[in-house]
BAMARNU-517659 format. One line per 10 residues: number of its first residue (from 0); their letters; for each residue x, y, z of N, C-alpha, C. Coordinates in pm, whole numbers, plus 50000, padded with zeros to 5 digits. Atoms other than C-alpha are relative to their C-alpha. Example, Ala and Ser with C-alpha at 12.3 -4.5 7.8 and 13.67 -1.06 7.14 Angstrom:
BEGIN
0) AS) 50089/49881/50000/51230/49550/50780/50090/50120/50000  49918/49881/49994/51367/49894/50714/49923/50109/50073
END
This chain:
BEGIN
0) XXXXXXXXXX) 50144/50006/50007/78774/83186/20408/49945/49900/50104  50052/50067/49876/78751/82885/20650/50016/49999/50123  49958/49973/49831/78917/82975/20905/49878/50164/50081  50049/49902/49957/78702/83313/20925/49871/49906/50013  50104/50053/49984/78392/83100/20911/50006/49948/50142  49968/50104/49916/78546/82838/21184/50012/50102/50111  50000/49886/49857/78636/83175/21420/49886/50074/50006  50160/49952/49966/78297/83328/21363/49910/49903/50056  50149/50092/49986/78068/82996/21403/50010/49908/50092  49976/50055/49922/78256/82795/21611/49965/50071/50139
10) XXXXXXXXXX) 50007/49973/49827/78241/82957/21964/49788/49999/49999  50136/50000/50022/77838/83004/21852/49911/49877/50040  50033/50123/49975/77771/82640/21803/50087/49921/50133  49953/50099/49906/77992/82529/22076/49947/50059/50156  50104/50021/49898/77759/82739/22338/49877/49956/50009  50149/50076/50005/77477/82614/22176/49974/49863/50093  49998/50155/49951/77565/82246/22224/50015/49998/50149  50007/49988/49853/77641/82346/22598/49865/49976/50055  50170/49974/49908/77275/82510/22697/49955/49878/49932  50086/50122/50022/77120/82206/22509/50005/49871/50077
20) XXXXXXXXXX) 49991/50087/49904/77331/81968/22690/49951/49992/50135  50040/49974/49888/77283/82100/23011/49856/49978/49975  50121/49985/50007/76892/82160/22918/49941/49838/49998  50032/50088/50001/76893/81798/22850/50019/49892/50106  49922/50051/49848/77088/81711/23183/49858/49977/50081  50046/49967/49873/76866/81879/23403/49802/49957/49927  50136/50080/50032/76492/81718/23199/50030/49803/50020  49974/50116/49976/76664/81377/23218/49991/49973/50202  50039/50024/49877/76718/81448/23608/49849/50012/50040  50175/49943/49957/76337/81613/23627/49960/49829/49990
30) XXXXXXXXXX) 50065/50077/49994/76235/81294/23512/49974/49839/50042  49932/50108/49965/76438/81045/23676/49923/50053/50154  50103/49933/49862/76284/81242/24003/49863/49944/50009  50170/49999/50005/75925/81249/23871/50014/49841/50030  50038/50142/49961/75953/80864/23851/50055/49933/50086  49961/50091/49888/76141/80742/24103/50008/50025/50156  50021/49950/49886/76094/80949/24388/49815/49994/50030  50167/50017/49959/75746/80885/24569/49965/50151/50085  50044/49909/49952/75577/81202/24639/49920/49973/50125  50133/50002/49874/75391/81271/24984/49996/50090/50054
40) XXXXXXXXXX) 50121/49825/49954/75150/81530/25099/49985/49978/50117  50039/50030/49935/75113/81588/25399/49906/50108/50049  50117/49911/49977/74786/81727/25579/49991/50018/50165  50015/49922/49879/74795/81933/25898/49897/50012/50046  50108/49987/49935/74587/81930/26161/49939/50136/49985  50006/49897/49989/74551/82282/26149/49933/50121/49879  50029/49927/50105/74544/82354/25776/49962/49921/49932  50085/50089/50098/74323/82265/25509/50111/49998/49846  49932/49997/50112/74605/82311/25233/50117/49897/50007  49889/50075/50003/74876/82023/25194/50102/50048/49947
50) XXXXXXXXXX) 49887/49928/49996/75192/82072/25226/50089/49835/49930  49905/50137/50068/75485/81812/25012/50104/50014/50103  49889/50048/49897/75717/81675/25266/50142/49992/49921  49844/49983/50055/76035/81667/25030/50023/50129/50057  49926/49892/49997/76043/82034/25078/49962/50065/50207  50025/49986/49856/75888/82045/25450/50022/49847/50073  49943/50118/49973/76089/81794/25614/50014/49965/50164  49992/50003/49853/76062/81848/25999/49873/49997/50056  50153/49969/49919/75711/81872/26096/49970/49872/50094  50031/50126/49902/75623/81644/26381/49806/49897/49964
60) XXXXXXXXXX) 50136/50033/50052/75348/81395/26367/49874/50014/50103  50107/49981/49870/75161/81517/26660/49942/50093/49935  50073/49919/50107/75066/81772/26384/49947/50014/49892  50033/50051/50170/74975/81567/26085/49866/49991/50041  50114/50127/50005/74639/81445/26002/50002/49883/49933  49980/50097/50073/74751/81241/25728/50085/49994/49930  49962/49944/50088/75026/81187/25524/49953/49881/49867  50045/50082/50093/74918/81070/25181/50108/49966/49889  49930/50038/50131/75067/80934/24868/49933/50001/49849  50085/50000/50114/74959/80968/24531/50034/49865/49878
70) XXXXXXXXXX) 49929/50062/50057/74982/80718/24264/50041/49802/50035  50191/50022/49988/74772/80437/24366/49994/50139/50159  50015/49952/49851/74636/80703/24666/49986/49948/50116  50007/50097/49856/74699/80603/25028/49989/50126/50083  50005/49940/49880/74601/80795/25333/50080/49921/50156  49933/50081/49870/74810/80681/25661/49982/50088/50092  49990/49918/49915/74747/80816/25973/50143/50031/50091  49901/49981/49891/75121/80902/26158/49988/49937/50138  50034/50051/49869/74975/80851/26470/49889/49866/50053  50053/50121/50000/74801/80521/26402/50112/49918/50022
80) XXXXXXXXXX) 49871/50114/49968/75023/80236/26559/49874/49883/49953  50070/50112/50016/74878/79908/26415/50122/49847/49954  49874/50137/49962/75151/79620/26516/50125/50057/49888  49873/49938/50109/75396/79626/26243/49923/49999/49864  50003/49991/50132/75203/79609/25923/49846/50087/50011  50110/49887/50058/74937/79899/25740/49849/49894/50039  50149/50029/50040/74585/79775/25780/49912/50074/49885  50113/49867/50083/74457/79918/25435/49889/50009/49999  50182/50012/50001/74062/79978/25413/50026/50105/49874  50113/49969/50104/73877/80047/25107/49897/50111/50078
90) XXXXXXXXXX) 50063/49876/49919/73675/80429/25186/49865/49929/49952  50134/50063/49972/73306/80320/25241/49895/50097/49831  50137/49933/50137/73154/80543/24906/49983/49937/49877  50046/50071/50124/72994/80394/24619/50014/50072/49866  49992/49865/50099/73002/80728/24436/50043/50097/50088  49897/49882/49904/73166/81032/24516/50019/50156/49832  49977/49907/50099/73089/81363/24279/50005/50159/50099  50000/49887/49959/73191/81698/24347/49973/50142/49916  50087/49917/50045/72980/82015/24242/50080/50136/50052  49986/49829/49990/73148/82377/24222/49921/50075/49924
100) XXXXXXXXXX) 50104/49890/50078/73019/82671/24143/50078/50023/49855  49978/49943/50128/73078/82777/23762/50119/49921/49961  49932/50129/50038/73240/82445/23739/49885/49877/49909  50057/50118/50020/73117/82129/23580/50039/49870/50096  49993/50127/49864/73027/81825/23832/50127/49929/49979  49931/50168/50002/73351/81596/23891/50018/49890/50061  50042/50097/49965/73302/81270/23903/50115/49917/50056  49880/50087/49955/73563/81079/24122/50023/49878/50035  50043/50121/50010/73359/80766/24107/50115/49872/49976  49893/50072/50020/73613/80531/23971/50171/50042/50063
110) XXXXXXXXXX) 49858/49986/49857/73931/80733/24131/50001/49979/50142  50019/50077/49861/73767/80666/24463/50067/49875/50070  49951/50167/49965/73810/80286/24418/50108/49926/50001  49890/50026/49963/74146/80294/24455/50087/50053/50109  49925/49952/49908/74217/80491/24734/49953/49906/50119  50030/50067/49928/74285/80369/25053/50060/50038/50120  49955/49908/49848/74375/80445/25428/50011/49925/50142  49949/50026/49882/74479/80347/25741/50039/50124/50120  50021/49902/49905/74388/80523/26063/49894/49974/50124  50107/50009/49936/74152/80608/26342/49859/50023/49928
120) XXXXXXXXXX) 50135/49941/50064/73855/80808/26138/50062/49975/49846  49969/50037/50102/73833/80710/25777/49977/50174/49919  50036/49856/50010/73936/81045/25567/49868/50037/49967  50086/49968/50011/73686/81305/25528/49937/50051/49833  50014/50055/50202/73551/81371/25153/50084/50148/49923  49858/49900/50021/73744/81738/25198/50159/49946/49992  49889/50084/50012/74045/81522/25244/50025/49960/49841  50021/50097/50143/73952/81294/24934/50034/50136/49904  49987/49882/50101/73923/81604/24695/50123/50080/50001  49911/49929/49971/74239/81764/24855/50110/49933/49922
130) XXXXXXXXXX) 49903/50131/50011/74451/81440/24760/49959/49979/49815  50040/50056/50123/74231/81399/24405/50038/50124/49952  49986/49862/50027/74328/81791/24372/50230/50001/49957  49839/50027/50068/74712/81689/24415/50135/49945/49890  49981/50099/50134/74747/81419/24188/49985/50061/49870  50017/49979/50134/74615/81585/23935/50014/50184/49947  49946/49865/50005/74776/81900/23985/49895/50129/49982  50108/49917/49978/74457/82126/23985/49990/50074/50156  50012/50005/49869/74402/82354/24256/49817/50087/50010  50176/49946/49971/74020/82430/24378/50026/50036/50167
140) XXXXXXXXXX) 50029/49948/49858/74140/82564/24694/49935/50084/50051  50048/49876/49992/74034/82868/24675/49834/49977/50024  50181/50006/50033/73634/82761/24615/50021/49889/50059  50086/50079/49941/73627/82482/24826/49902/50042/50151  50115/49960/49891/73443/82647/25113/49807/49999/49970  50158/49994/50048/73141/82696/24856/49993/49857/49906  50019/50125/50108/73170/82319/24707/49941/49917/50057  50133/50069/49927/72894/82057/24764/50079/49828/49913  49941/50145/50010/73002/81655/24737/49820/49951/50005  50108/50091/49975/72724/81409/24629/50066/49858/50006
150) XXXXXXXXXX) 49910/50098/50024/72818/81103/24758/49908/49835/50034  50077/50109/50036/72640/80764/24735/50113/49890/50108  49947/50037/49910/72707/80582/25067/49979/49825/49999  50014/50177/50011/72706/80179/25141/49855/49951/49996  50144/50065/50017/72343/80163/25162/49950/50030/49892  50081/49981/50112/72295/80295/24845/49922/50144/50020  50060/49897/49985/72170/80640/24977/50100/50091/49955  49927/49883/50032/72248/80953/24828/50002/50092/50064  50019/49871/49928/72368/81212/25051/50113/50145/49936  49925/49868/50066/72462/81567/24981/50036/50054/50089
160) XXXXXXXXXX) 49906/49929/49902/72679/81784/25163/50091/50065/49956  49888/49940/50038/72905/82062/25170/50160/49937/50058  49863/50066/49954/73294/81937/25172/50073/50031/50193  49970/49961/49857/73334/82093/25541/49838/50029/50074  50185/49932/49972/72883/82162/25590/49949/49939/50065  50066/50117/49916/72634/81976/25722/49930/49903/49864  50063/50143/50106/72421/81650/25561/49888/50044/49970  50110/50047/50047/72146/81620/25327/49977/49838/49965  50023/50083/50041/72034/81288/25289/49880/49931/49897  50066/49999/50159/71831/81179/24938/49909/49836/50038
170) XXXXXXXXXX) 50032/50116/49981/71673/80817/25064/49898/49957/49999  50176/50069/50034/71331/80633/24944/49950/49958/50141  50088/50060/49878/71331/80461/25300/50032/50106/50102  50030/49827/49882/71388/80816/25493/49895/50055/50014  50131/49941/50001/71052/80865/25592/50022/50149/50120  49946/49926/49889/71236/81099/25895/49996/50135/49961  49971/49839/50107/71278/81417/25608/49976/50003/49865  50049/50034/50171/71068/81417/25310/50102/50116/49900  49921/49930/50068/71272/81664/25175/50148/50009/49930  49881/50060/50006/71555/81534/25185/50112/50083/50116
180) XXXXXXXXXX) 49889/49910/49885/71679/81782/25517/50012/49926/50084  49955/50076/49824/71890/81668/25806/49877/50055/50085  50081/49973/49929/71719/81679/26128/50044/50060/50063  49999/49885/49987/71912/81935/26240/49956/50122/49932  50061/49891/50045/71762/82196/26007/49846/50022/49987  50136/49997/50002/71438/82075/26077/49934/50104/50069  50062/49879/49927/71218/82393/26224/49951/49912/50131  50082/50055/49928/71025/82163/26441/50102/49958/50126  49880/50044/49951/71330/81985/26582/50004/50101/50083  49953/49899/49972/71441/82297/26659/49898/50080/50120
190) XXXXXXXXXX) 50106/49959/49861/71157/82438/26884/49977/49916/50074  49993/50073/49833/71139/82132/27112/50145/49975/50038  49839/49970/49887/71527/82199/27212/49961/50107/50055  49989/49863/49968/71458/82559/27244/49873/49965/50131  50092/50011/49885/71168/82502/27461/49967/49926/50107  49914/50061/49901/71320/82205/27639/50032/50073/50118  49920/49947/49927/71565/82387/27730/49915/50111/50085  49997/49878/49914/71390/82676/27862/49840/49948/50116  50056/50014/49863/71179/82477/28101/49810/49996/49937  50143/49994/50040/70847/82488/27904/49916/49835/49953
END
């Protein structure tokens, strides 16, 4: 009677305990990875989608724009030489919300104030969202062409803008565009180039 039990149940439980072990192998490595390996994104001149450098490991940096880190966030430019040590800078926004369509506004206000960068041009706020998109494993790639950033600059002005568009600026002492339009979309603007130009 026990021995038929022991030749039925045994080989059962002794692949069990295998796949579990193993299953527990390979979440112990996942997570010995997740924490001790430093992830970094890197962002192509070329393309607006970041790419993780563990698994793209050759790319030159005459083709980066940035590679970043997540976790506090850092932007570095590759091709920034600055002696031997990072110059970090603090990004110049006070606020920083981003508006999709058939989304609700997110506010990146406080994740802002920890990112930081080193470079020629300080990133752009498509950048910022690309990097706040990685971290937090979300992807809005797809809809960022139609996404609008309000972002609250060092003077305290609120300007709006699409993540790749042009500027609106929102400012009590902007007497320049009551509306709050750049002065490129101004009509007026616009007919003394045109008629500049054509000699009139």
């Amino acid at each position: 009677m026990i021995q038929d039990f022991l030749w039925t149940w045994m080989p059962w439980f002794y692949n069990r305990s295998i796949e579990i072990i193993d299953l527990m192998k390979r979440g112990a490595l996942a997570a010995h990875t997740e924490i001790t390996v430093q992830k970094e994104w890197v962002f192509l001149k070329s393309s607006n989608v970041p790419l993780l450098s563990q698994v793209f490991l050759h790319i030159p940096n005459s083709s980066i724009r940035w590679r970043c880190e997540t976790h506090p966030p850092r932007f570095v430019d590759p091709n920034f030489v600055e002696e031997m040590t990072l110059d970090l800078k603090h990004c110049s926004y006070l606020g920083f919300s981003v508006i999709l369509p058939g989304h609700d506004p997110i506010d990146l206000t406080d994740w802002i104030n920890e990112v930081k960068w080193c470079g020629y041009v300080e990133p752009s706020p498509s950048d910022i969202f690309t990097l706040w998109s990685c971290e937090k494993g979300v992807s809005y790639f797809h809809c960022m062409s139609e996404a609008r950033v309000e972002i609250i600059d060092e003077s305290g002005n609120l300007v709006s803008k699409g993540l790749n568009g042009s500027t609106r600026t929102n400012s009590s002492t902007d007497d320049r565009s009551p509306q709050g339009e750049s002065e490129r979309s101004n009509s007026n603007r616009t007919m003394d180039a045109i008629l500049s130009s054509g000699g009139c």
